[in-house]
C-alpha positions in Angstrom: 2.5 -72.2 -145.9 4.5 -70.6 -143.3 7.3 -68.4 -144.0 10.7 -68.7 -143.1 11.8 -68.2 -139.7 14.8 -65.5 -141.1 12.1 -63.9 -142.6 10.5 -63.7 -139.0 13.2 -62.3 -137.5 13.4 -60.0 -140.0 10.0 -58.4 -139.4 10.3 -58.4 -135.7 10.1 -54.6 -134.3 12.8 -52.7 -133.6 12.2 -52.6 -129.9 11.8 -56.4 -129.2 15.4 -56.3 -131.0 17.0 -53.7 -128.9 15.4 -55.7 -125.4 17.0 -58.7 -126.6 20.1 -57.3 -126.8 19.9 -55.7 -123.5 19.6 -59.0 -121.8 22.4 -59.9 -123.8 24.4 -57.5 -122.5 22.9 -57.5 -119.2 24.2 -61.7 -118.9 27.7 -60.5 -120.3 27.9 -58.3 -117.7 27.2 -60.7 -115.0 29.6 -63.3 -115.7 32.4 -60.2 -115.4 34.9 -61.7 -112.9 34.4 -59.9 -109.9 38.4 -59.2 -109.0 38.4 -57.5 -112.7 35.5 -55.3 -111.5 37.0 -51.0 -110.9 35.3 -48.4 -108.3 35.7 -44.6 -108.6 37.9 -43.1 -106.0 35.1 -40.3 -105.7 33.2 -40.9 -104.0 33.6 -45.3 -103.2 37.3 -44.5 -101.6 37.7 -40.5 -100.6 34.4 -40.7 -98.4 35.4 -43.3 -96.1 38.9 -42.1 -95.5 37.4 -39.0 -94.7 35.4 -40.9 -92.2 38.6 -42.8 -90.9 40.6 -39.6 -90.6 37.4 -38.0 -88.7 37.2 -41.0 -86.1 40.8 -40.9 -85.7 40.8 -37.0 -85.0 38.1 -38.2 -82.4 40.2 -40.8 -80.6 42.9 -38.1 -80.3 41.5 -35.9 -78.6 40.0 -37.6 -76.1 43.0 -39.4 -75.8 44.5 -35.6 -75.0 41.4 -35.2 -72.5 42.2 -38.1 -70.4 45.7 -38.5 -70.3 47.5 -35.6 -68.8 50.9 -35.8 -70.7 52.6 -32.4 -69.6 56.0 -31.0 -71.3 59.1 -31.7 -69.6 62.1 -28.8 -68.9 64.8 -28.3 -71.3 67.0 -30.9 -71.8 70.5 -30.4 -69.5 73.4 -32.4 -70.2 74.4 -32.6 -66.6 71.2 -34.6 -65.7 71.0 -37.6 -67.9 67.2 -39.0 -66.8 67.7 -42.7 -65.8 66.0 -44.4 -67.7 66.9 -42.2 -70.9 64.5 -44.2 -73.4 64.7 -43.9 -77.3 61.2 -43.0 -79.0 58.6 -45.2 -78.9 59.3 -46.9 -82.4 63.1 -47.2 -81.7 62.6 -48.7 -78.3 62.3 -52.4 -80.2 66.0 -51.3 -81.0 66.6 -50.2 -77.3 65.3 -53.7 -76.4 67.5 -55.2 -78.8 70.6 -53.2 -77.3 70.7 -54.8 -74.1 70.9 -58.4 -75.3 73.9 -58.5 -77.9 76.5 -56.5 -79.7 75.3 -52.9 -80.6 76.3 -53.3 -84.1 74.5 -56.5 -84.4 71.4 -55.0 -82.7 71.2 -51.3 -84.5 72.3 -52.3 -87.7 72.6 -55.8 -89.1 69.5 -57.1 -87.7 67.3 -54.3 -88.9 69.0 -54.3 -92.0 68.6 -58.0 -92.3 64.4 -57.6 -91.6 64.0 -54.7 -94.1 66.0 -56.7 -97.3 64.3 -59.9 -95.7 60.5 -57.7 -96.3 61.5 -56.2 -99.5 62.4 -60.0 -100.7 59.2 -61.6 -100.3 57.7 -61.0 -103.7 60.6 -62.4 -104.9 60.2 -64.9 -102.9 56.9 -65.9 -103.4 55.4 -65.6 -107.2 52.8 -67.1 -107.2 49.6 -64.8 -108.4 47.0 -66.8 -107.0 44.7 -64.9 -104.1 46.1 -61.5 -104.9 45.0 -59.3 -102.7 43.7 -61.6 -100.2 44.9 -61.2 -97.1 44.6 -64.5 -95.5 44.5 -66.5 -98.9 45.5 -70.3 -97.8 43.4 -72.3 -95.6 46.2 -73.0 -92.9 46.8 -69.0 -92.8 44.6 -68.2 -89.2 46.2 -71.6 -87.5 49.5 -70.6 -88.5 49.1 -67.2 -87.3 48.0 -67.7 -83.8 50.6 -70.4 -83.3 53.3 -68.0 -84.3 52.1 -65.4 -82.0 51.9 -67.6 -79.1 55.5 -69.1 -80.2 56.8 -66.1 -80.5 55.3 -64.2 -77.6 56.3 -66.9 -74.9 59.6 -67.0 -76.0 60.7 -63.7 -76.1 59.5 -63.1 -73.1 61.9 -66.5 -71.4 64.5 -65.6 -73.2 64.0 -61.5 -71.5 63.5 -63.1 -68.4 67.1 -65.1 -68.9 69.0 -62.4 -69.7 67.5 -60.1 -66.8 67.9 -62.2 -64.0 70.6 -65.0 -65.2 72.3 -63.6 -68.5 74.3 -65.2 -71.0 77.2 -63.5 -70.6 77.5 -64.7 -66.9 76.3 -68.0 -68.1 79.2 -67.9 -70.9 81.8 -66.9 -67.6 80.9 -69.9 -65.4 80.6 -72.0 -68.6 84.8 -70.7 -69.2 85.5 -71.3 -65.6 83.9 -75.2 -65.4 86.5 -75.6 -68.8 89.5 -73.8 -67.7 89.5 -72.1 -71.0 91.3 -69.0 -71.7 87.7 -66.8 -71.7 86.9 -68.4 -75.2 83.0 -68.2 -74.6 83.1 -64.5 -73.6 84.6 -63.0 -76.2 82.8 -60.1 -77.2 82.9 -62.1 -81.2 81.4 -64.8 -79.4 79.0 -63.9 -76.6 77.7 -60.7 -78.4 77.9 -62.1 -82.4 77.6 -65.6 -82.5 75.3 -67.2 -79.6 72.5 -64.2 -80.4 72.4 -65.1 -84.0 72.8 -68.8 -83.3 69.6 -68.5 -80.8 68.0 -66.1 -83.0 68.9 -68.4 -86.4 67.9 -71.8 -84.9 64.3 -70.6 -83.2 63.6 -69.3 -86.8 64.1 -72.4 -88.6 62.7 -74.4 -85.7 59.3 -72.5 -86.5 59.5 -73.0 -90.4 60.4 -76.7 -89.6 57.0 -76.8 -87.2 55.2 -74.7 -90.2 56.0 -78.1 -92.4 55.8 -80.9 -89.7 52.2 -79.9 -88.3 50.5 -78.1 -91.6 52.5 -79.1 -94.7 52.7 -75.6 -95.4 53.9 -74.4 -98.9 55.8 -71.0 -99.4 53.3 -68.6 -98.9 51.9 -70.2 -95.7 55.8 -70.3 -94.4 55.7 -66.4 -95.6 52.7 -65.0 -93.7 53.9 -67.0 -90.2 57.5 -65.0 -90.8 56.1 -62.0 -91.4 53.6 -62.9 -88.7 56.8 -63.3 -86.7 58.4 -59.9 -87.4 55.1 -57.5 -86.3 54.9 -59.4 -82.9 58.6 -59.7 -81.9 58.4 -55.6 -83.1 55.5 -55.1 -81.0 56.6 -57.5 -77.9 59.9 -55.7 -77.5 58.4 -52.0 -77.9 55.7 -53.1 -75.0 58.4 -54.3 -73.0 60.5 -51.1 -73.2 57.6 -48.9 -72.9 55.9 -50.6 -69.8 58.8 -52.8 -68.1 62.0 -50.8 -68.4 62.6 -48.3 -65.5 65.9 -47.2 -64.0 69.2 -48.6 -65.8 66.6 -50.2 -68.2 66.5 -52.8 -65.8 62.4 -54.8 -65.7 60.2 -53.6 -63.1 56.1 -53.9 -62.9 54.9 -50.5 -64.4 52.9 -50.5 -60.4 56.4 -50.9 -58.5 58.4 -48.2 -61.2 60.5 -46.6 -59.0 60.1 -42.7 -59.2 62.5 -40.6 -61.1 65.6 -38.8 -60.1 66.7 -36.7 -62.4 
């Protein structure tokens, strides 16, 4: 007569117990959920930024090599240079400057994008795809279209205000109406048509975001933000490469030389 299979179990050797329980905890293990999963910062993290800062110590110096990029004299108040250009990561700013009020330009708008940054968490709560960086499948579509919006854009409505410019636009449009210069009031040439252009091409976007994908409020989210880094960079190329003497546009081949 057999014995009872507890009884078994019982007798089996302390090693086939302690396997079993290995592959136990070998199975826990791999069910884990992977986003729960932890690295050490030695050496998973610290070894390659050790690499990255190497590689971009490299790039800089040949940079240095290749570029000549000589100090200028001291600085004399009696010789203003033409064009006198803010740093590189102010010249969005710059940009900015020659199209509508200065106020409007140096302070509310930038104000405006850093609350409008610091808001999207608030904006968007949903913890789905956290970390992800493009976590919704209309993400890449949306992106390009945004640059391409954006891009072609800014660069008609640079091209108006160079060679047409609202202001004169706003003169002749007072003129045809016999009005008492209502249109080129500084409240309403250099306040209200930039943030009415600048208002309706941002919810003309967010409306195409909807029409064309059905997109939800993180979709709408990465397209603005996608927005804000290429109107940042488009306007810092522009006055880094296209603004020469009285910041008007110029090819950087046909720059005229400087004066001062």
């Amino acid at each position: 007569m057999a014995e009872p299979t507890t009884t078994t179990e019982a007798q089996q050797p302390d090693e086939q117990r302690r396997r079993v329980a290995a592959v136990a905890r070998r199975t826990r293990t791999a069910t884990v959920d992977p986003a729960n999963e932890t690295v050490f910062t030695w050496p998973n993290l610290l070894v390659i930024e050790f690499i990255a800062a190497l590689l971009m110590l490299l790039a800089l110096m040949l940079v240095s090599w290749l570029v000549n990029a000589p100090l200028e004299a001291h600085s004399n108040p009696d010789r203003t240079p033409n064009p006198s250009k803010a740093p590189w990561y102010f010249l969005n700013l710059q940009e900015l400057l020659l199209h509508m009020n200065p106020a409007l330009a140096g302070v509310i708008i930038p104000l405006g994008a850093l609350a409008a940054l610091a808001a999207i968490p608030y904006v968007d709560r949903d913890t789905s795809d956290t970390g992800k960086w493009i976590a919704r499948p209309h993400a890449v579509p949306i992106m390009w279209f945004t640059i391409g919006y954006c891009s072609v854009l800014l660069t008609l409505l640079i091209l108006f205000d160079e060679f047409i410019g609202l202001k004169p636009t706003l003169a002749r449009l007072d003129h045809l109406l016999g009005g008492p210069g209502i249109f080129t009031n500084e409240i309403i040439a250099g306040w209200v048509f930039p943030l009415l252009i600048m208002g309706s091409l941002s919810v003309l976007l967010v409306w195409l975001y909807k029409r064309i994908w059905n997109a939800d409020t993180r979709e709408i989210l990465i397209g603005l933000f996608t927005a804000f880094v290429v109107v940042y960079i488009h306007l810092t190329f522009v006055g880094t490469v296209f603004r020469g003497p009285g910041m008007h546009l110029y090819w950087p081949w046909q720059m005229p030389p400087r004066t001062d």
